[in-house]
N, C-alpha and C positions, 0 to 999 in steps of 0.2 A: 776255308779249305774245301774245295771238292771231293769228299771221299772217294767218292766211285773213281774219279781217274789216276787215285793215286797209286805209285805203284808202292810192293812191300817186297824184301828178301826174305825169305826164313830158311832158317839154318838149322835143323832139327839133327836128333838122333839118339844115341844112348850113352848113358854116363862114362867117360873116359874114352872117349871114340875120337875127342881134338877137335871140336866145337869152338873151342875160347882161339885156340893158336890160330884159326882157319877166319873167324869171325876178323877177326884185328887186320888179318892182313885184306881181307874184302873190303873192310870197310875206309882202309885207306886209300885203295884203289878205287872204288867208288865215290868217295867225299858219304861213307856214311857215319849214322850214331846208332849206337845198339840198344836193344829193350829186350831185357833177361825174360825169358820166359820159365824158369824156375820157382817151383811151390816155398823151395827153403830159403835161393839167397833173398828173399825181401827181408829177412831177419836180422834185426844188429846185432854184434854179439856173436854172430854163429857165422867164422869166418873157413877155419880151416874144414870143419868138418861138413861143409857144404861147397868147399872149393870155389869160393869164389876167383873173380877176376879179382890181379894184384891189384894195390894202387896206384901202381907204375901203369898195369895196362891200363885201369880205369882214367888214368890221365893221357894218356896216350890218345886214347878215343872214347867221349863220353857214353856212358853207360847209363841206364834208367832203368827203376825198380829192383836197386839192388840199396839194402839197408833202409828200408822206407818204414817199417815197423817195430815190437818191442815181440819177445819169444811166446810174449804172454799174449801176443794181440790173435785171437780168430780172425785171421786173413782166406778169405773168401773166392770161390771163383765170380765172384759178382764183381768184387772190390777190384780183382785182378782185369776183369774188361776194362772200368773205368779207368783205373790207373792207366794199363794199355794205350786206351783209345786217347788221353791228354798227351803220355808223351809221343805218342807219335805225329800227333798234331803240333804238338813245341816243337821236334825234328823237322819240319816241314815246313814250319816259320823261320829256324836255321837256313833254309835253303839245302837242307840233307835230303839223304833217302835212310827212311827208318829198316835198318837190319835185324828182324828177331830174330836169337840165339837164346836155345835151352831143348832142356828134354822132358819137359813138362806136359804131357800129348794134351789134357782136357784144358788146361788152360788154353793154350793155341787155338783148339776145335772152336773154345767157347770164344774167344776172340773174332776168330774167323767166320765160323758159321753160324754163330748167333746160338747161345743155349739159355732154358730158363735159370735166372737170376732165383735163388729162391729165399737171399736174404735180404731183396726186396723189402723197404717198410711199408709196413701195414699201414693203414689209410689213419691220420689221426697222430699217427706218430710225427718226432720232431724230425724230421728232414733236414735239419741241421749238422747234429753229429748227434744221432741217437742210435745210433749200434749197440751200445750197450742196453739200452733200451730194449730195443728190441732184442735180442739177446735173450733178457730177461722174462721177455712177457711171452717168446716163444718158446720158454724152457717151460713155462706154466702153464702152454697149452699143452705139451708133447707130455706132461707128469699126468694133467688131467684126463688127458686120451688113453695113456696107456695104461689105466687103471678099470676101462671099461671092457666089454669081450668082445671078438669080433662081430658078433650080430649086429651089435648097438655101434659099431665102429659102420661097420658096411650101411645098414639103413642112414647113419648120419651123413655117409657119401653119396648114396643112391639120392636124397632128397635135395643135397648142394650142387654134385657135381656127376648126372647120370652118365654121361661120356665116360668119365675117368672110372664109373661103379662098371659100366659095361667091360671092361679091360681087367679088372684087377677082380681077384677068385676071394671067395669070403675069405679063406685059409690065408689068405697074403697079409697077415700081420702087418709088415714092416712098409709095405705099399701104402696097406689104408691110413696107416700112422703118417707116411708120408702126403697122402693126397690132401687127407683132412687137414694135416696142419699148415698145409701153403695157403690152403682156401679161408682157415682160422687168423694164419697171419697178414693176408694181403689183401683178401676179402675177393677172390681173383680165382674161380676153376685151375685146376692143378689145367687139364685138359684144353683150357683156353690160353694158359700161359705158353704151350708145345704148340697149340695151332698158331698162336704168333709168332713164336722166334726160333721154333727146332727148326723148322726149314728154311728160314733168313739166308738168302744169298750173303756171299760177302761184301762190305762196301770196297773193298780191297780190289786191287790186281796184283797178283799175289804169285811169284813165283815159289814155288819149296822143293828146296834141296836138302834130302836126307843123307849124309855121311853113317856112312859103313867102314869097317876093317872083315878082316878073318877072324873068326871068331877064337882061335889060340893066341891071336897076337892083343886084340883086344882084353882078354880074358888077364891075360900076363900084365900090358897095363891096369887093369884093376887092382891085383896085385899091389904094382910096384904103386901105385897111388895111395892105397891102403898104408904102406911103407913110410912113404911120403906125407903122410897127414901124423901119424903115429911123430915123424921125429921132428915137424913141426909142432909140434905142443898141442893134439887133437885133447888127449885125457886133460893137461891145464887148461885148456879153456873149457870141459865141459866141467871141471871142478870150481873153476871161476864163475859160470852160468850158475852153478846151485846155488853159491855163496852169494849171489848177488837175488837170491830169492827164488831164479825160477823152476821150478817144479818139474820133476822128473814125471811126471805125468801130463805135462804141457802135449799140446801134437806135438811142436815142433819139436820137444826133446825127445819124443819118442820115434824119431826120424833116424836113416840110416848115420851109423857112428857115436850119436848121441845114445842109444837105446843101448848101446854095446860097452861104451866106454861106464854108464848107470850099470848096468849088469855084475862088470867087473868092480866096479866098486863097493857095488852091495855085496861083494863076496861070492854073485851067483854061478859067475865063468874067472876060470883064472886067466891070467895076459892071454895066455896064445890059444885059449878058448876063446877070446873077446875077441883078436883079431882075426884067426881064421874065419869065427862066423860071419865077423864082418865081412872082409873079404867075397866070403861064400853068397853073401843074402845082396852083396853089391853087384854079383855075376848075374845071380836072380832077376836084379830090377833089370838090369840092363835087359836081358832076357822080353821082361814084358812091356819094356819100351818098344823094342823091336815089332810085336807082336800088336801094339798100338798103333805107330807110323807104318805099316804094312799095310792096315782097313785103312791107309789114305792113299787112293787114286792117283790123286795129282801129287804125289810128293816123289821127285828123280832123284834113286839113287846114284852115288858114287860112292866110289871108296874115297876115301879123306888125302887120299896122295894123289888124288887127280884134279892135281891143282891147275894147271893148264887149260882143261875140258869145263871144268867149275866155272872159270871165271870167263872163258867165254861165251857158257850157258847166259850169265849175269848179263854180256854185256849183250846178246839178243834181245835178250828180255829187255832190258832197258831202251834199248832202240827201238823196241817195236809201236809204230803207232807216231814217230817222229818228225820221222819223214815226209 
C-alpha cells in the first residue's frame, strides 16, 4: 500500500455529541470500515460503561480496535499507532476507505502526526512479545532514578542527553525522570526521539470532520446517556469486572463510570452522589475534548445535523485528485 496516497475520514469530537450514529451511516455511503479511536473501547469486558458500538452495529459495518485487550493490559499510545496503522492497511486490502471515529484527541495526533513512542523496547530486549518485560525493567529504572536528587538526576541528563538538559530547569523533577528514563530504556536521547517523529508529516490525506452540538443540548444528552448506562447494567458489570479479578486500581477502572460506580460501592458516594458526579465529570471531559480538537487547524467543524453538508464535504474530498 502506498501510504502517502491513501486517503483517511476522521470523525472526531466529544463524548455524546453522535459520533457512532453519524460514523455508520458515512460509512455505508462510502463503502467504509471504521477504526475506534478510543483509549477505553480496546477493553473486553468494559462494554456499557464505555459505550461502545452494539453488536448489531458492529455487524453492520466492520469495526477495528474495539475489544482487542484484557482491563488489566497497559495499552499504550505506541501500541495504539501500531494497531491503527495494520488496520487500516487490512481496510485497504478490503478495497475500503478506513473511517476513524472516537474522541480520543492524543491517540489521533499520535496516529497522524507522528509522536515519540516511549514504550519503545530497549535495545536487547525480546521484540517478540516482551512488554511485560519491559514493563518491568522500566519500573526498576523509574524506582532507581527517583531515589536520587535533582543534582545527580540533571548532571546524569546533561552528560546522555545535553539538548534535552538545555530545555528542562534542574527543579523539573518529573521531566528529568522522564528524559532519563527514555534514554535508560531505549538507549535513544529523549531529544532525538522529538527530532525524529514530533514533526512527522502525515503519511495520510486526511480529511477531519469535527462534530459539534449546542452545548445545552449536548450537555442533556450526557445526561440522558448517564441514564442510559445506569439501566443498562453499568454498576453489574463493573461488579462482574471486580469479581472476575480486575482491580479497582487498574487505569482502565479508574476511567469515567467505572471510578464512580467503585466509589459507590466502597460506601464513598451514595446512588445519586455516584451518578450526578458522574454525570458532572462526563460534561468536564467533553469540555476538554473540545478544548483539544480546537488546537487542530485542519479539523472542519459542523454540528452533527448537518448531514447534507457532511457528506458532501466527504465526497469532495474523495474526488479530489481523480480526475
Amino acid at each position: 500500500m502506498n501510504s502517502h496516497n491513501q486517503k483517511l475520514i476522521v470523525l472526531c469530537g466529544p463524548t455524546a455529541v453522535g459520533k457512532t450514529e453519524l460514523s455508520l451511516q458515512i460509512a455505508e455511503r462510502f463503502s467504509c470500515e471504521i477504526v475506534g479511536v478510543d483509549s477505553m473501547q480496546v477493553y473486553r469486558f468494559m462494554d456499557i460503561g464505555t459505550a461502545k458500538p452494539t453488536l448489531a452495529e458492529r455487524k453492520r459495518i466492520p469495526h477495528y480496535l474495539i475489544d482487542i485487550v484484557d482491563p488489566d493490559y497497559n495499552y499504550t499510545l505506541g501500541r495504539f499507532v501500531n494497531d491503527a496503522n495494520e488496520a487500516i492497511e487490512t481496510i485497504c486490502t478490503h478495497g475500503k476507505i478506513p473511517l476513524l471515529t472516537g474522541g480520543t484527541g492524543l491517540y489521533l495526533k499520535g496516529l497522524l502526526e507522528g509522536l515519540f513512542d516511549e514504550n519503545v523496547l530497549a535495545p536487547g530486549n525480546d521484540a517478540g512479545d516482551g512488554r511485560e518485560k519491559t514493563r518491568t525493567s522500566r519500573q526498576e529504572i523509574r524506582k532507581k532514578l527517583e531515589a536520587q536528587g535533582n543534582t545527580d538526576l540533571y548532571r546524569q541528563l546533561k552528560a546522555v542527553d545535553p539538548d534535552s538538559a538545555e530545555r528542562i530547569h534542574t527543579n523539573d523533577t518529573q521531566r528529568l525522570l522522564r528524559a532519563l528514563d527514555i534514554y535508560y530504556s531505549t538507549g535513544i536521547p529523549w531529544s532525538q526521539h522529538l527530532a525524529n517523529q514530533s514533526r512527522k508529516n502525515s503519511q495520510y490525506k486526511t480529511l477531519k470532520i469535527g462534530l459539534t452540538r449546542p452545548r445545552k443540548e449536548l450537555y442533556t444528552r450526557i445526561n440522558q446517556r448517564v441514564q442510559f448506562m445506569v439501566e443498562q447494567g453499568l454498576l453489574a458489570e463493573v461488579k462482574k469486572l471486580l469479581s472476575m479479578g480486575y482491580d479497582s486500581e487498574l487505569k482502565s477502572m479508574k476511567s469515567l463510570g467505572y471510578r464512580h460506580m467503585v466509589n459507590y460501592l466502597n460506601g464513598n458516594w451514595t446512588w445519586e452522589e455516584a451518578l450526578e458526579i458522574l454525570a458532572r465529570d462526563t460534561r468536564h471531559y467533553a469540555k476538554r475534548q473540545y478544548t483539544w480538537f480546537n488546537n487542530d487547524p485542519e479539523i472542519i467543524w459542523h454540528d452533527v445535523r448537518e448531514n447534507d453538508t457532511i457528506i458532501r464535504e466527504i465526497e469532495n474530498f474523495l474526488t479530489q485528485g481523480t480526475s
